[in-house]
C-alpha positions in Angstrom: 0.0 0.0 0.0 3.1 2.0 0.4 4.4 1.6 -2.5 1.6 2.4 -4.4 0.9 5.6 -2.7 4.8 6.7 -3.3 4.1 6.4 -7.0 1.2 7.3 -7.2 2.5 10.9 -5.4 5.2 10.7 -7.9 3.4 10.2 -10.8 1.2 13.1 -10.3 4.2 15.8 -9.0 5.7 14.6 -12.7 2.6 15.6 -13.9 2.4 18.8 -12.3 6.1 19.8 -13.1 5.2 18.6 -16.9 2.5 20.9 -16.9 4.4 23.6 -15.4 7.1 23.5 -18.2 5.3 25.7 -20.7 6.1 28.0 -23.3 4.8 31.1 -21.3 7.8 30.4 -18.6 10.3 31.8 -21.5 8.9 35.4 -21.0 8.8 36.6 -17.6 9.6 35.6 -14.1 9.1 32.7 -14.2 11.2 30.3 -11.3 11.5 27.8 -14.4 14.5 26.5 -15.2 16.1 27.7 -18.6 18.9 25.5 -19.6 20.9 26.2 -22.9 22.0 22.7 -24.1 24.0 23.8 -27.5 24.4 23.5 -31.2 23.5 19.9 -32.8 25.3 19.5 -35.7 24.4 15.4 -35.8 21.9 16.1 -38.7 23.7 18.8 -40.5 24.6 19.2 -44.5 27.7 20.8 -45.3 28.0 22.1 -49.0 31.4 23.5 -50.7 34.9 24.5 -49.9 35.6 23.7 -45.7 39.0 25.0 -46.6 40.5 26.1 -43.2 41.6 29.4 -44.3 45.2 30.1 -42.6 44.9 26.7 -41.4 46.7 24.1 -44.1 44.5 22.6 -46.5 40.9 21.6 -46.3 39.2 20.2 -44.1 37.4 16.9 -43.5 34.3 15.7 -42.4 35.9 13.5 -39.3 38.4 16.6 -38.7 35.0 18.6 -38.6 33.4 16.5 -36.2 36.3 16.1 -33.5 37.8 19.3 -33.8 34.8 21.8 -35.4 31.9 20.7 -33.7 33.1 21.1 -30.0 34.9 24.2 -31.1 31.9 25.8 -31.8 30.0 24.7 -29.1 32.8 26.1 -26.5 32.6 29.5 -28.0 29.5 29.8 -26.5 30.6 29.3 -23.4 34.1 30.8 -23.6 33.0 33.9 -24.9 28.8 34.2 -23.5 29.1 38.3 -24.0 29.4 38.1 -28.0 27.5 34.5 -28.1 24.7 36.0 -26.2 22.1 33.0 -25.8 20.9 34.0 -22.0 20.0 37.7 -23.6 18.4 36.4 -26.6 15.8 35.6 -23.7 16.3 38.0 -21.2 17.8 35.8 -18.7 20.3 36.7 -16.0 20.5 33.1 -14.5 20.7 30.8 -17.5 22.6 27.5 -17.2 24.8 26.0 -19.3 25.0 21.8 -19.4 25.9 20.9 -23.2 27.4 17.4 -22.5 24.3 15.3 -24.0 24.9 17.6 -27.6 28.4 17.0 -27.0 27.9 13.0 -26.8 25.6 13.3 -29.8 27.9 15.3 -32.1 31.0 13.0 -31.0 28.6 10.1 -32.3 27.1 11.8 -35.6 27.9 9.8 -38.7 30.1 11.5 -41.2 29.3 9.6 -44.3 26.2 12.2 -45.4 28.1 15.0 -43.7 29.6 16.6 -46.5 28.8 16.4 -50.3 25.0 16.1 -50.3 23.2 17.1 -53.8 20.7 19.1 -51.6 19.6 21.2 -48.4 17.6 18.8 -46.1 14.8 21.5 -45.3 14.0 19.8 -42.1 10.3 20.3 -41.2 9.5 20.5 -37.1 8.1 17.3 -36.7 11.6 16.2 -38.2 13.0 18.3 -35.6 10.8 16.5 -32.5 11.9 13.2 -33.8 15.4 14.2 -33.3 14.7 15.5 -29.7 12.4 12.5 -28.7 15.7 10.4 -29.1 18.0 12.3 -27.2 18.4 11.3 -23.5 18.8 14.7 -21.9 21.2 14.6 -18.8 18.3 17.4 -17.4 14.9 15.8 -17.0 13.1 19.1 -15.6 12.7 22.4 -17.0 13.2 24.3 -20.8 16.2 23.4 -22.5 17.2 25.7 -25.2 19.1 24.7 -28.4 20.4 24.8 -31.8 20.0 21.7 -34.4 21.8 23.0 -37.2 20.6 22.1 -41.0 23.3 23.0 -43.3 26.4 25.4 -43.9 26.6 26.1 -47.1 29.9 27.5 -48.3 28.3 28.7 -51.6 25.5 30.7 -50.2 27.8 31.6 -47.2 24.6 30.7 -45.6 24.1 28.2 -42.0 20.3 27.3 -41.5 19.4 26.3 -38.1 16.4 25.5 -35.8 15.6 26.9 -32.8 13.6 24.8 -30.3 12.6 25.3 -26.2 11.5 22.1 -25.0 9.6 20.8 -21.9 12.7 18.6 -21.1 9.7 16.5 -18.7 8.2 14.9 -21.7 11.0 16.3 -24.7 8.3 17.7 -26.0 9.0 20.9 -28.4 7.1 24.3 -27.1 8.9 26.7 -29.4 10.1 25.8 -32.9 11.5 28.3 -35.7 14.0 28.4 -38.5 16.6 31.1 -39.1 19.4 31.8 -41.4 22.7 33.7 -40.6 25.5 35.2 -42.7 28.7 33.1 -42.3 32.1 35.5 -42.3 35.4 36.1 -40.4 38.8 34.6 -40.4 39.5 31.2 -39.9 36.9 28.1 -40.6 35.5 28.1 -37.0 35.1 32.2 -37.0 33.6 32.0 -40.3 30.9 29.4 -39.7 30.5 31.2 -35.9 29.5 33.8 -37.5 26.3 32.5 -38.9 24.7 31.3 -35.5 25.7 34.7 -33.9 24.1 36.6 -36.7 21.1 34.2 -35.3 21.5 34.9 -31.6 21.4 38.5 -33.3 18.2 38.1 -34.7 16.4 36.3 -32.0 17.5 39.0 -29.6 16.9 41.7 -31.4 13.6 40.4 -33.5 12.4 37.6 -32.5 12.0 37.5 -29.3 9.4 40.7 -29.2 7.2 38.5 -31.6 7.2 35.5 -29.9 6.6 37.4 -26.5 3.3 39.2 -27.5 1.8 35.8 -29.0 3.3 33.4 -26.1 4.6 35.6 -23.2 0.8 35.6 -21.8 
């Protein structure tokens, strides 16, 4: 009898604190946690040149992956004044846990990496699929990431999704698609330059739209 009642108690406080994960908690005060989780690049296409610029010679898809992948990741933790992803929401107490993305990105497979004939155009529900597979080291509260779709050296171009999700469930609350301007000096500069020019645009943009439909 017990044990019954102790899960039954638990079921419903994971029900509560499921409910209480909702997009509304982005915007405001609320005592939600908001936990930026990073850039996954396990589903990105690369097109063109990944020549590493005053780096020798160009640059593979495994070099990418082991060397790229976590570089551009750190940057947003190394340098959180320029790579902004705690003001594109406002929030003074954000925190930062990105070893699940890391793990995933370590694990992408490289043979579709590079070379693909054309952009993936990844719809949202191809987006929750992705999530719903993940096992998120944080199991309460709204995770925040990047899933990058494709850097694309000819249109100088990175596309990348946006999602919040209720990491209870790993359901998506807020999905959106944005494309930044790649430039700089050196191969991980250049390509950091496209997700900035997103934080840029969520900050600056984005984030009054979304906060007059959902901040209620």
């Amino acid at each position: 009898m017990k044990r019954t009642l102790f899960l039954a108690i638990m079921f419903s406080m994971a029900l509560i604190n499921a409910k209480a994960q909702k997009v509304s908690d982005l915007f405001g005060s609320s005592s939600t946690k908001i936990i930026w989780l990073g850039i996954d690049f396990s589903h990105a296409r690369l097109f063109g040149d990944f020549a590493q610029f005053a780096e020798a010679g160009s640059t593979g898809p495994l070099v990418l992956k082991n060397k790229f992948f976590p570089a551009w990741n750190e940057l947003v933790l190394s340098e959180p004044k320029k790579y902004d992803v705690a003001g594109m929401f406002r929030k003074e107490n954000m925190l930062y846990k990105i070893n699940t993305i890391t793990k995933i990105n370590s694990n992408a497979p490289i043979e579709d990496l590079m070379d693909a004939e054309n952009e993936p155009d990844y719809k949202k529900e191809d987006i929750q699929k992705f999530i719903k597979s993940y096992d998120f080291d944080e199991k309460q509260g709204i995770g925040l990431m990047f899933v990058a779709e494709s850097m694309n050296k000819y249109r100088e171009m990175g596309k990348y999704h946006f999602v919040a999700i209720n990491l209870s469930n790993k359901e998506i609350l807020l999905h959106d698609v944005f494309e930044g301007k790649a430039g700089g000096f050196g191969l991980r500069n250049y390509w950091a330059r496209s997700f900035y020019e997103v934080i840029l645009q969520i900050r600056d943009q984005q984030y009054k739209i979304w906060k007059r439909e959902y901040g209620n």
